[in-house]
C-alpha positions in Angstrom: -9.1 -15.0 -3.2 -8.0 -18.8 -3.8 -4.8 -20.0 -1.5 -2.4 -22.8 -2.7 0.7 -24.0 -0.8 3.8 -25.6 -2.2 5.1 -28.4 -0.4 8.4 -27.0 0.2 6.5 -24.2 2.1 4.7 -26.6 4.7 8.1 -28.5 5.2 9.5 -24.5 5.9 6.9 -24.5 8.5 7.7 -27.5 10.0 11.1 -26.4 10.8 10.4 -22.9 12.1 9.8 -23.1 16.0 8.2 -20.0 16.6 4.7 -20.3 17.1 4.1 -17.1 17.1 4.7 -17.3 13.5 2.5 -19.9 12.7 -0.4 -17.6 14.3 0.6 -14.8 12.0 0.2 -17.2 8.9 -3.1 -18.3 10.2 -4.1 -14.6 10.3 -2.6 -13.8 7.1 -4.5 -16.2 5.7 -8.1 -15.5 6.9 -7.2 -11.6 6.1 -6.2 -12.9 2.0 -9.3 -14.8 2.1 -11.3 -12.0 2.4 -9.7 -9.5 0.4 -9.5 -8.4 -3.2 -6.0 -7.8 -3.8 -2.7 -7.2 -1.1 -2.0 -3.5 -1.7 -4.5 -3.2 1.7 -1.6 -5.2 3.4 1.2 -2.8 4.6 3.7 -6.0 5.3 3.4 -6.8 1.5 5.8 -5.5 -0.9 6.4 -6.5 -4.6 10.2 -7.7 -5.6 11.2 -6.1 -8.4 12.2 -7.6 -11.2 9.0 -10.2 -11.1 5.2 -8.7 -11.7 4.1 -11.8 -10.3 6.0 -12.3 -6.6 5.6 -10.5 -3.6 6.6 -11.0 -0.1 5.4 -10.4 3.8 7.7 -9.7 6.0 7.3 -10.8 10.1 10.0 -9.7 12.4 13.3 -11.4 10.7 11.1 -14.0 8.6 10.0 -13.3 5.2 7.2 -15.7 3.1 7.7 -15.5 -0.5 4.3 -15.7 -2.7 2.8 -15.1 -6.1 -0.4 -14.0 -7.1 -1.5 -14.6 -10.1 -5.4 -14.6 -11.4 -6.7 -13.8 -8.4 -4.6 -17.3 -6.6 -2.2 -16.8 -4.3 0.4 -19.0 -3.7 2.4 -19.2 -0.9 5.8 -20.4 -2.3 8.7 -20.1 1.2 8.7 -18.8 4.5 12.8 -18.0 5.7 14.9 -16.1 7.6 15.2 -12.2 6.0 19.2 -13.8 5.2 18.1 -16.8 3.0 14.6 -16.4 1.4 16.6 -14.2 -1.5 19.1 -17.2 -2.4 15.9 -19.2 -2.5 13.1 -17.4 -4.0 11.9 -16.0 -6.6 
C-alpha cells in the first residue's frame, strides 16, 4: 500500500512526548506497507458514518486515517478525548 502524511499529522507528532508512540507509528507503518488491506489489524476499526476513515487506537491515543485506492493517509494522531472534535 502507498502512505501519505498530512502536515498537521507530523506537527501532532511533534508535540506528543511519548516515544513509545513514535515506535508504534514506525511499526504501523512497516506492517501497512506490507499488507493488502487493514482488516488484518485488530487496533483498526472503521468510524461510522464515513466508508472512507478508520482509526488505530494505542493506549489513550488514537491516529485518524483514510484509505482510499489502495493509499492510506494518515490524517491526526490525539488523545482518545480530542481526536473526535478534530477528525473526520
Amino acid at each position: 500500500m502507498e502512505i501519505e502524511f498530512e502536515k498537521i499529522f507530523l506537527k501532532d507528532l511533534r508535540d506528543l512526548t511519548d516515544n513509545s508512540f513514535l515506535i508504534y507509528i514506525e511499526s504501523l507503518v512497516k506492517a501497512l506497507k506490507s499488507s493488502d488491506s487493514l482488516r488484518s489489524f485488530k487496533e483498526c476499526k472503521k468510524l461510522k458514518g464515513s466508508d472512507i476513515h478508520y482509526r488505530f487506537k494505542f493506549r489513550n491515543l488514537r491516529i485518524g486515517v483514510s484509505f482510499k485506492e489502495g493509499k492510506i493517509k494518515f490524517i491526526r494522531a490525539l488523545h482518545r478525548k480530542e481526536i473526535y472534535r478534530f477528525f473526520p
